[in-house]
Phi, psi and omega in degrees: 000148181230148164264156184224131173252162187212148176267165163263179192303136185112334183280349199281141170185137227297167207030027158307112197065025180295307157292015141299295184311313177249039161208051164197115178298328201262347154301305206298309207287348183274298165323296173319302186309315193300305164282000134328286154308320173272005202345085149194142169320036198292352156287348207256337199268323170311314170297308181228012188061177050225171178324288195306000183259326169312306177338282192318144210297287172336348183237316182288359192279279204294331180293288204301318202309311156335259169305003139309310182280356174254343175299307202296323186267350158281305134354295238239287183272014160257314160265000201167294229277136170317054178276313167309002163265020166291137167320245202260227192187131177201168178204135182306071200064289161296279195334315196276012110257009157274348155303291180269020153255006173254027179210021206357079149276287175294166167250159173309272189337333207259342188275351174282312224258316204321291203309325166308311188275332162315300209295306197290311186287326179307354189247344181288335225304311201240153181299163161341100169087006215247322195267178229207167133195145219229134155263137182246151192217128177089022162220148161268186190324322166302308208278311125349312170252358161285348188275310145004254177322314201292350197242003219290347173270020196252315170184154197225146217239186172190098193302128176278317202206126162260099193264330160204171204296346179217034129195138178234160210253142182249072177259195169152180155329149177270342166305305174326296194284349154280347197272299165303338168314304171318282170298341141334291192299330158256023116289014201022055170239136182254163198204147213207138170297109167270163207274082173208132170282002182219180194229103166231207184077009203218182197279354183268016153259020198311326162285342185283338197287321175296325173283349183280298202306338193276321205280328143347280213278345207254330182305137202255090175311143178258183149353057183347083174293293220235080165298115187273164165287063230294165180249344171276316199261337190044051129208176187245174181255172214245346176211182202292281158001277172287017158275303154011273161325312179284339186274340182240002157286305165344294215293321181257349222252157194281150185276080174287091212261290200311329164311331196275315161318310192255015146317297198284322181313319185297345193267355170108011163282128229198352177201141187227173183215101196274147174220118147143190194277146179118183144198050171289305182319310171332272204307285242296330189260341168256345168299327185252011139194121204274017163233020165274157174290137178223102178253176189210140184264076166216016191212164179315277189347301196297303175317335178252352169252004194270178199178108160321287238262351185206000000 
């Protein structure tokens, strides 16, 4: 049985789905639309940058979802392909809402406008430059919050993202995330900065989560189609209340990504299929098990060599 994930921010880079765009009516008019809804060019920043504009949070939210979601719906009603035999659906923070607008739980429009205004508060929550996020690589999640705990009167850090059994994501202040850094390093565990201007998933997103919140509730659910996979809960829900719920909890809560993963394995997904640019889900999923099958969706090739089930 296969499951289909999607990414999240950090996957984006410039001309992503461009041979999509220009060999398909049914991209451009997806594309089109998008900069409508949005008045703004967001095909044009997609295409041609510049990178640092794509970057911004507030522009890479609405971008990867866009392509992701135009991959699933060119895939799906120009070739074929079965996606509704999927178990489930899940997505990396912004992704688990391209998971429930690719399965029209969410509707486009509103999730394009939703993914602008996430993007926009999550980057005001904290000044300009002062927050952070840190990848820590080759130790786990325990080991990670024990160093935490063991400091929490020295600077206080915060897990963002479990991402695999060998790396987990960190945010806070850049005062903060140096002071810890320091201390990685003389545990020889490495770490690394990641290129994002704001610290997120954690409690310093506490105004975004309030500005968020209307705009959440306001969101209109369809049809529970697809279970999806939550990234606050590492499972899915049963009614319109709780998805709700999960999406605006979703803003400070840690992303149990690798928790998300072996839901669906245990639950009997056994093949997964990432859509959208990029293949960070890919690697992040054989790590934290090297004998399920994993393919990735982002180009014509793929779309035309893939076999959902093996």
């Amino acid at each position: 049985m296969f499951s289909i994930v999607f990414p999240g921010q950090g996957s984006q880079k410039i001309a992503m789905a461009k041979e999509l765009f220009q060999s398909f009516n049914l991209v451009k008019n997806i594309f089109s639309d998008a900069d409508k809804i949005l008045d703004l060019a967001i095909s044009k920043i997609i295409f041609e940058g510049p990178q640092e504009q794509l970057n911004l949070t507030e522009n890479a939210q609405p971008a990867i979802f866009l392509v992701s979601y135009s991959i699933f719906k060119l895939a799906k009603e120009e070739y074929g392909l079965e996606f509704n035999n999927a178990q489930f659906a899940a997505g990396h923070s912004l992704g688990e809402y391209s998971a429930l607008c690719c399965f029209d739980i969410l509707n486009f429009e509103e999730v394009l406008v939703a993914l602008k205004k996430r993007g926009q508060f999550m980057q005001q929550a904290v000044p300009n430059k002062q927050g952070g996020m840190m990848a820590v690589l080759g130790s786990d999640l325990k080991v990670i919050d024990d160093i935490l705990k063991e400091n929490i009167k020295k600077y206080e850090c915060f897990i963002a993202n479990d991402n695999s059994p060998q790396q987990v994501v960190v945010s806070g202040l850049k005062s903060n995330l140096n002071k810890f850094s320091e201390d990685l390093n003389k545990y020889k565990i490495k770490n690394l900065d990641l290129n994002v201007s704001a610290p997120f998933h954690c409690v310093l997103m506490k105004k975004a989560t309030e500005l968020m919140s209307d705009v959440i509730n306001n969101l209109k659910i369809n049809k529970i189609s697809k279970p999806i996979i939550h990234n606050y809960s590492a499972k899915p829900s049963s009614s319109e209340k709780d998805i709700k719920n999960m999406l605006i909890s979703q803003i400070e809560g840690k992303v149990r990504w690798v928790e998300s993963v072996k839901y669906m394995i245990n639950n009997g997904t056994n093949n997964f299929v990432e859509i959208g640019p990029g293949k960070v889900l890919s690697s992040l999923i054989k790590r934290i098990d090297k004998n399920v099958n994993i393919k990735s969706i982002n180009n014509i090739v793929d779309i035309k060599e893939i076999n959902l089930n093996g």
